[in-house]
N, C-alpha and C positions, 0 to 999 in steps of 0.2 A: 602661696600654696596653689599649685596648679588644680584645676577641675576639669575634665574634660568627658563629652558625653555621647557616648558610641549610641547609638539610633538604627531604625532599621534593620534590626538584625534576621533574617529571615528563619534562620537556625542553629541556635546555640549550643554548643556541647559543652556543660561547663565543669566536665569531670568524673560529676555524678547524673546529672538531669540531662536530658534535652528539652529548650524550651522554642516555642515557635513568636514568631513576632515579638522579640526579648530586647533589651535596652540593659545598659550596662554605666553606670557613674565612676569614674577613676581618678582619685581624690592622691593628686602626687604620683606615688609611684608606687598606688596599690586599688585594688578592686574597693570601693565605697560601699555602691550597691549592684545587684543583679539580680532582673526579672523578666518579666511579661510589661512591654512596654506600657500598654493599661494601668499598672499598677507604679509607675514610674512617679515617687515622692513629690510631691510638691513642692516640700521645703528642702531645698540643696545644701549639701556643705561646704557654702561659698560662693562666689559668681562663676560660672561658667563662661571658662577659658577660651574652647572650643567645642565644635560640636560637630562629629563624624558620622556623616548618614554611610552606611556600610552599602546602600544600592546606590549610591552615586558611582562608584569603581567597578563592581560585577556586573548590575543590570540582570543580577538573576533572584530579583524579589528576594534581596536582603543576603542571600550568598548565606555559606558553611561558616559560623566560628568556633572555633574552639581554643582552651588554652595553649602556650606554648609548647610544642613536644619536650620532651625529654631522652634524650639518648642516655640511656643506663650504665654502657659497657664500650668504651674503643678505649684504640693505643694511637691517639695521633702526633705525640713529641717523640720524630724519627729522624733522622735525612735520607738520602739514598733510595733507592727501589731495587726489589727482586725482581723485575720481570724474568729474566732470564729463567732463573729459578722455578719461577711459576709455572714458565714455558716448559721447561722438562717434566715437571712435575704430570702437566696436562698430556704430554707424552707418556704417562706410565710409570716414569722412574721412581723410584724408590726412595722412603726418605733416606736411608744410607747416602744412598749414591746421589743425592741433591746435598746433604752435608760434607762428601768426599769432593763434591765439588767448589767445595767451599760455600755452600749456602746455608738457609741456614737461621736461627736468630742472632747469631753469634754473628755471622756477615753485614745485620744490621749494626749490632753493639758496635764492630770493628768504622763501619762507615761515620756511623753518630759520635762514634770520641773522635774521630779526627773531623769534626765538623766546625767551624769556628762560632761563637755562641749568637750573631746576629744572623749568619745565614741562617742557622737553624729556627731561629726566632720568625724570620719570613717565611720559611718553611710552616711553619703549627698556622702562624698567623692565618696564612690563606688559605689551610688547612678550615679551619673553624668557620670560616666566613663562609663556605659552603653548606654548613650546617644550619648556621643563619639566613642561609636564603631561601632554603628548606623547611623552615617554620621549627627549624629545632632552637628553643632559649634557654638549654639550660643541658650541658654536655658534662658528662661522667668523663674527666681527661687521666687517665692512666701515663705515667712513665715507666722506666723500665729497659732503656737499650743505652743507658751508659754504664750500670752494674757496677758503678762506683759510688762512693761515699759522696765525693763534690760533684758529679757529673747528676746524679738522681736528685741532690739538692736545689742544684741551679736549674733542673727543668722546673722544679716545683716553682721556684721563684719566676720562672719565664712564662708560668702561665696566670701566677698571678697578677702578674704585671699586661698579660695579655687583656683578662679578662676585665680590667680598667678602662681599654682603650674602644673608642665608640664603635659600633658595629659588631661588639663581640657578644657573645655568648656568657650565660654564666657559667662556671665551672665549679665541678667538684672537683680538685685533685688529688689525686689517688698514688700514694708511694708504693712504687710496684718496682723495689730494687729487686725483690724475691720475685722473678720472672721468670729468671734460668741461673744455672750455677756461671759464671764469669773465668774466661781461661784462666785466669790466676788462681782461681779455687778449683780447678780440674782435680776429682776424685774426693773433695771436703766440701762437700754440700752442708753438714754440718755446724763445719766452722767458719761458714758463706752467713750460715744461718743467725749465727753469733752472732758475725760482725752486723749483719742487718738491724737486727736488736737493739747493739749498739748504736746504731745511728735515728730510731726513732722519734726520741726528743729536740733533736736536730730538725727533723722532717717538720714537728708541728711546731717550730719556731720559723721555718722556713713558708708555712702556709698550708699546709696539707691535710685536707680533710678525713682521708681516708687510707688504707694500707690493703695493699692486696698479697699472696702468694698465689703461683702456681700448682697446685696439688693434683701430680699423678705419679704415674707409674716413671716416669722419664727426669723427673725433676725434683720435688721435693716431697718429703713424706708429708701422713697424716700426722704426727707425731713432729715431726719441721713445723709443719703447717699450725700447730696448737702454741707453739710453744712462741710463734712469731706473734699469733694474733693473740697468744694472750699477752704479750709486752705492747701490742699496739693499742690495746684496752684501757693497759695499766698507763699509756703515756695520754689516752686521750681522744685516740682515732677511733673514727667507723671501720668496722674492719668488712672486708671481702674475701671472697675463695674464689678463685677458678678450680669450681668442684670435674675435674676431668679424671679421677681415679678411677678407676673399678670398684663396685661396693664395698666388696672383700676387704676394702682398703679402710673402710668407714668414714671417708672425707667429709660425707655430707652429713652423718649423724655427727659428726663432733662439731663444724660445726654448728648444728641446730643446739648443742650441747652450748655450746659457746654464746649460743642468743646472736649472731654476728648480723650486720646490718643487713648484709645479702651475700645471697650463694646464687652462682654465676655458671651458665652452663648446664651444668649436668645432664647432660650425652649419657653417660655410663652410672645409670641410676636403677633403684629397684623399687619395687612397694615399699619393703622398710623404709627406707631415705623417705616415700613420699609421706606416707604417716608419720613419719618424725619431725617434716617441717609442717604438716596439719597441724602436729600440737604447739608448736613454737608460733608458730604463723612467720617463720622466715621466710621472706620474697628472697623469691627466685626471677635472674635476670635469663633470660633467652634471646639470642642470635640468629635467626633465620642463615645470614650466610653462613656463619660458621656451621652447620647444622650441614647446608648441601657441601661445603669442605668435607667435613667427617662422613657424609653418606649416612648419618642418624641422627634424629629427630630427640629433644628430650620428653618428655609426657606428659607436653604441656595442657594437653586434656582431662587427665586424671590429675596434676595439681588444681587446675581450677574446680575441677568437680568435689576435691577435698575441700575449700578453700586457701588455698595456698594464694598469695599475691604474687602478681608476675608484671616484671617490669620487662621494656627492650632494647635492645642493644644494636646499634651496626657491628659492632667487633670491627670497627676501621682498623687495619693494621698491613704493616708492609707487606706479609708473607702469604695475606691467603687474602684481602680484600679492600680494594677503596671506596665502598660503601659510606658516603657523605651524607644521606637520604634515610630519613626516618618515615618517611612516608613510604619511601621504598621499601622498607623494612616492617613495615606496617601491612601491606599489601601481600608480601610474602608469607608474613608470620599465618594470617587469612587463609592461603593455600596453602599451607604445608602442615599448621597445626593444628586445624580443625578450629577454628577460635572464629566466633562471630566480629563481625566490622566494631561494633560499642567493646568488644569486648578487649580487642586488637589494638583498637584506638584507647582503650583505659590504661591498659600496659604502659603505651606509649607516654602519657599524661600522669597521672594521681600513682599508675603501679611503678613509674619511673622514680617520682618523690619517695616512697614511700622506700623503694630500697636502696636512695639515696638517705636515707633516713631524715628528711626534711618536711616539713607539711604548708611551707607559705608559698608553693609552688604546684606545677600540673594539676590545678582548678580553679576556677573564676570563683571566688566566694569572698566575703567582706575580710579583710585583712588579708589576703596574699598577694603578693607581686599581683602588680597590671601586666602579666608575660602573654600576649594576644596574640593570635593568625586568624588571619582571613583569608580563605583561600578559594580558590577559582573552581568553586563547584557551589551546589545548593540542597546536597544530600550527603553525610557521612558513607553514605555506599560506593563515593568515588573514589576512597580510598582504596577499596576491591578492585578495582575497575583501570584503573589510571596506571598503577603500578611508578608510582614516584608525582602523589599528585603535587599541581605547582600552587604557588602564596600568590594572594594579589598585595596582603600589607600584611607587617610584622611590627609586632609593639615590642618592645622591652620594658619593664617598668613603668607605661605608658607612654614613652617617649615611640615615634617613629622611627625603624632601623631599616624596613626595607618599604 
């Protein structure tokens, strides 16, 4: 049983506290204890393995740490890239005329099934590893661009197989067949719907934490959307929403109705919706880039004023952003939603778990993962400041990853 003993810490963020000259015991491949080095036990659980002075690498009187980030929300099992798409896009064009040109997500779906499954596999792989060098340990991985039965299957299995291999991330993954209707279901979103259903128990033998739909006006109803997550329920899954309706639509009161793990998004929200996840306490995940895509912000200020938990997201995805950077998205979230650096950073961390529905994660506290960063500052206020601040070490489970 490994023991190893983080020292020096100049400034701890361990989720919930900040503590100043703090020390940390990581007993295997979880947090033992955490404190004020003062107070640092006498009697150990075991011999100490090794012992990490955290100012020996920064040299800034013990440097920032905090738990592992959590990215909430992307789509990184893709191949291919829009740029082209993008480009016109940033020219004006329309989405019409960016699908008439064949763009699209469906230009994604068409790239990704004709991908062979190892390129694609080095594709997510060095995908992820960007996230890990970013101080992100624990990634929300959505599929969703084969919108087939065995093509949505084998992503799920390719990221479980990822997140085994050293250097990775942990992973929720998220079965996100219900992304868009698939050409073959052109005009039967419906019976897209069915067959998705169909395939659930598949999903969570194949490794799949989670099940998401798309819910708006373009894609799948409120009523698609209920009927998905309540067989995702019934087979076992966390369920998700990309709440993107219009209220009128009631996406986000059904699911608050539904108790669903997390509702994602919501752009196109009201007071109702917001006191209907006050009373649920459904977290809500938020994306800063997607936010400047759509040109509106969701209200992430009056959800935390309600108490509502909010976790965050890159929304990495081919069509609108490669945001790999949760510090980037941390920084953003800072300027654009009115949200304090503790408060930006808790999303990031403990409001990440929490709408992942997991709790041995995004805090340092006795029994959760040892998932650690220490990063090249000596104030939480760099994360304002830096805009993508950098790691100096990253733990995983206690082990060293970067």
């Amino acid at each position: 049983m490994t023991v190893r003993l983080l020292t020096n810490i100049g400034r701890l963020w361990t989720g919930t506290d900040l503590l100043s000259n703090a020390a940390m015991l990581i007993q295997h491949d979880r947090v033992a204890w955490v404190g004020p080095a003062a107070e640092l036990p006498q009697r150990l659980p075991g011999i100490v393995d090794d012992i990490v002075d955290v100012d020996e690498v920064d040299n800034l009187g013990g440097g920032l740490v905090t738990p592992g980030l959590i990215d909430a929300h992307c789509h990184p099992v893709y191949a291919g890239n829009r740029y082209a798409e993008i480009t016109m896009r940033a020219s004006g064009a329309s989405k019409t005329e960016i699908t008439g040109a064949g763009g699209g997500v469906a230009s994604t779906v068409t790239v990704t099934r004709g991908t062979d499954p190892w390129t694609l596999c080095n594709a997510v792989r060095e995908r992820l590893r960007h996230w890990v060098l970013s101080g992100c340990t624990t990634v929300e991985a959505k599929t969703g661009y084969h919108l087939t039965r065995d093509g949505e299957l084998s992503d799920i299995r390719l990221l479980r197989s990822l997140e085994e291999e050293p250097g990775m991330p942990r992973l929720h993954a998220t079965f996100f067949a219900a992304h868009a209707v698939p050409p073959e279901y052109f005009g039967r979103p419906h019976d897209y719907v069915d067959a998705v259903c169909s395939w659930l128990s598949d999903a969570v033998q194949a490794g799949a934490d989670g099940v998401d739909v798309y819910c708006d006006n373009q894609q799948f109803t409120a009523e698609d959307a209920h009927r998905l997550l309540t067989a995702g329920q019934g087979a076992g899954l966390k369920t998700h929403m990309h709440a993107c309706a219009k209220p009128r639509h009631g996406a986000v009161r059904m699911a608050t109705d539904l108790q669903c793990t997390s509702v994602d998004l919501v752009h196109e929200t009201d007071e109702e919706d917001i006191l209907a996840l006050a009373k649920t306490t459904t977290p809500v995940v938020v994306c800063p880039t997607t936010s400047l895509h759509e040109h509106s912000n969701p209200p992430v200020r009056a959800l935390l004023d309600h108490g509502v938990p909010v976790g965050l997201g890159t929304d990495h995805n081919p069509g609108q952003s490669g945001l790999t950077s949760l510090p980037m998205a941390i920084a953003l979230a800072i300027a654009m939603f009115n949200m304090s650096v503790l408060e930006a950073l808790r999303a990031a961390t403990v409001g990440g778990a929490f709408a992942l529905g997991v709790t041995d994660r995004g805090v340092l506290s006795p029994g959760a993962f040892a998932d650690i960063v220490q990063w090249d500052a000596d104030h939480e206020g760099a994360f304002a400041w830096s805009y993508g601040l950098k790691t100096l070490r990253v733990w995983r489970g206690g082990e060293t990853i970067r």
